[in-house]
N, C-alpha and C positions, 0 to 999 in steps of 0.2 A: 619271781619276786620273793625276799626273803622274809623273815619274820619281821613284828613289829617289838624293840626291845625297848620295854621300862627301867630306866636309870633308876636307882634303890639307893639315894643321899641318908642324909641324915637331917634333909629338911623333911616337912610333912606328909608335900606332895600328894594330895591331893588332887587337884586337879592336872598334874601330870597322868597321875594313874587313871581319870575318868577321861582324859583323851586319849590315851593308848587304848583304851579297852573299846573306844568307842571306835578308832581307825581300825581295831584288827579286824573288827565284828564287821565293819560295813566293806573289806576288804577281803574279807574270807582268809585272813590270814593267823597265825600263830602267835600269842602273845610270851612272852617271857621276860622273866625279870635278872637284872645285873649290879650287882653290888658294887658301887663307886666310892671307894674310903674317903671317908670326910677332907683328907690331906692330898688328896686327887697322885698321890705317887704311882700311882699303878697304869699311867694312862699308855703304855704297850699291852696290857694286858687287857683294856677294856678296848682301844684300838682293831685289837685283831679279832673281838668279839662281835665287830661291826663288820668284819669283812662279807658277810651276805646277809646283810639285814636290808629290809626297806628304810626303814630310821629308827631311829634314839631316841629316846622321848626322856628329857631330862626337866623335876623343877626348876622353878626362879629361886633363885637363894640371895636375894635381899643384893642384888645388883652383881652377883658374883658371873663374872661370862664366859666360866667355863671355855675360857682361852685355849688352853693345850690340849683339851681333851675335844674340839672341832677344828683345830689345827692337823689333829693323827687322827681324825674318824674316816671309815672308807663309806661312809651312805650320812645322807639327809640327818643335823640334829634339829629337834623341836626343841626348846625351850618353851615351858607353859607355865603363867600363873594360876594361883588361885582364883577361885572368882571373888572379886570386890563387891562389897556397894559402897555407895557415894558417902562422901565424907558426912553427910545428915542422915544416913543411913536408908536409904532411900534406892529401890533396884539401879544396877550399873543401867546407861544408855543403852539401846538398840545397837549393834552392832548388823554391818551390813558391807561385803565385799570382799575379796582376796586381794589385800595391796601387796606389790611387788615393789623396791628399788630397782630401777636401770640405770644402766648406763653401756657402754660401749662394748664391755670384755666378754670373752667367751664364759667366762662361768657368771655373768649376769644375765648374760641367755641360757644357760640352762638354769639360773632361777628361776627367766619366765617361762620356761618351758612346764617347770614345776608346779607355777601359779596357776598355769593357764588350766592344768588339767584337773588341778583342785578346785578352782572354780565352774569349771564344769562337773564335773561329779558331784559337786555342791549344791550344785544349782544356785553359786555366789555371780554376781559382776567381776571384771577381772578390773585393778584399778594400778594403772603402771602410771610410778612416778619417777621421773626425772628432774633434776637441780644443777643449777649452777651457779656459780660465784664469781661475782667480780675479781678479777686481774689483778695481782699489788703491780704496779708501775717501781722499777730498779733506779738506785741512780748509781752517777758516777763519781767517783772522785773528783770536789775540789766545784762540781757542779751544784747550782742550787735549783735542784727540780723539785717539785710538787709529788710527794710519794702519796700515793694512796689508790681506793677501787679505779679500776680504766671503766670511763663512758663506753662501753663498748654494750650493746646488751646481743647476748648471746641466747634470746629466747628461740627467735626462729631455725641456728643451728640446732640447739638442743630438740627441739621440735620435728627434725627432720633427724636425728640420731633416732628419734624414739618410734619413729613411724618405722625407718628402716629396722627397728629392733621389731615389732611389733608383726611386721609383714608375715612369716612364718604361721603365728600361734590366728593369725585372721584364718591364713589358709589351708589349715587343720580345724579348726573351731570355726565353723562359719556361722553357726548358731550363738555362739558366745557374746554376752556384752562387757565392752571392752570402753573401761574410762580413761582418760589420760589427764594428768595434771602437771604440769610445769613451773614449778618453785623455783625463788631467787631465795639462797642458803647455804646455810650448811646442809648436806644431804643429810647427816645421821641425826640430827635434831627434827628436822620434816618429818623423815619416816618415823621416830618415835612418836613424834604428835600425831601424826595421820593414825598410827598404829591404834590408839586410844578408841580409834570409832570401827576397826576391821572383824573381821573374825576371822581371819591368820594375815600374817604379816610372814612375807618372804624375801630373805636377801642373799647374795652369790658370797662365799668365801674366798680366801685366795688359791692358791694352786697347792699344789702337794709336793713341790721340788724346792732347792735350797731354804732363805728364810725364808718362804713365802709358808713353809711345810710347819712353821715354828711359832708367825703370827699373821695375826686377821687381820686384814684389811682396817682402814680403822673407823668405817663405816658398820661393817658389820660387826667389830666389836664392842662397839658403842650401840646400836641397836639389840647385841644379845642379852648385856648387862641391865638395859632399861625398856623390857619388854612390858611394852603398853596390849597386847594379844598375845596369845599362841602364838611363837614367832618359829620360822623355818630356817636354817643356815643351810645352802645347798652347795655342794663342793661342786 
């Protein structure tokens, strides 16, 4: 396991830098800091400084999602905000859980593969979520159909996507509590709102081959941008 590296913006970061210091401590690992020019042009050079790290621990910069530079990371980025309190000023809510995005792909399993083990060493609940959205109905030329959501509800497939995702981290974790939720949505809107009550929120990236190597899914790049937790992008 490599070190845990601190991304060094030219936002505050605070609370980036009080979760690096706190995962290396409780990992027994090496902390070190990496200077990311405010114009992010360097991202082959920060790239290959990931190549044996456990992760990146990068601020929140006022919705910026650090696109390209977890597009070319070779390990786990965090994204961390500050700590807030409520708009009356009043401490943030209780935070309670590791939520996960699923769905079907191999690198959403090894998101929850990441959850799972964070939540156990946390001694958090694991809380895996799944969504779907209704179907637009096509038409045809010259025909007068009815376009819009299809009646169809797709909660019991989804339901059984998530059981067969899930089967695995049950039978490595048998001590683990393991929530599930199934939403009718947009996935990256859900997970941001669920994000608001977790304490880390983890989601899979795309692949590292043609564009997929260029852009993020757009799931997870709408969850990097509007991190409601500590959030995790897992390649």
């Amino acid at each position: 396991m490599g070190d845990v590296i601190l991304g060094v913006t030219d936002a505050t970061g605070a609370g980036a830098r009080e979760w690096a210091v706190r995962r290396a401590e409780a990992l027994g690992l090496a902390l070190r800091e990496l200077l990311i020019a405010p114009t992010r042009d360097d991202v082959d050079r920060v790239a290959a400084a990931t190549a044996d790290a456990e992760i990146l621990v990068l601020p929140e910069e006022h919705g910026h999602p650090y696109r390209t530079l977890i597009a070319h990371a070779h390990c786990p980025i965090a994204i961390v905000p500050d700590q807030r309190s409520s708009d009356d000023g009043a401490p943030a809510v209780a935070r309670e859980g590791v939520l996960v995005g699923v769905d079907a792909s191999d690198v959403s399993a090894r998101a929850l593969d990441f959850a799972a083990r964070e939540a156990q060493r946390t001694g958090q609940p694991l809380v895996a979520l799944a969504a779907w959205e209704p179907v637009s109905v096509g038409t045809e030329p010259g025909l007068d159909l009815w376009t819009g959501p299809m009646p169809v509800d797709l909660t019991e497939a989804t339901a059984g996507m998530l059981d067969r995702m899930l089967e695995p981290v049950r039978a490595e974790h048998p001590q683990l509590e393991v929530r599930t939720r199934i939403d009718v949505g947009d996935a990256s809107t859900l997970i941001e709102d669920a994000s608001r009550g977790a304490t880390l929120t983890v989601v899979g990236s795309h692949g590292r081959t043609g564009l997929s190597r260029l852009l993020l899914g757009s799931v997870s790049e709408r969850v990097a941008s509007h991190v409601g937790s500590p959030t995790v992008i897992v390649r």
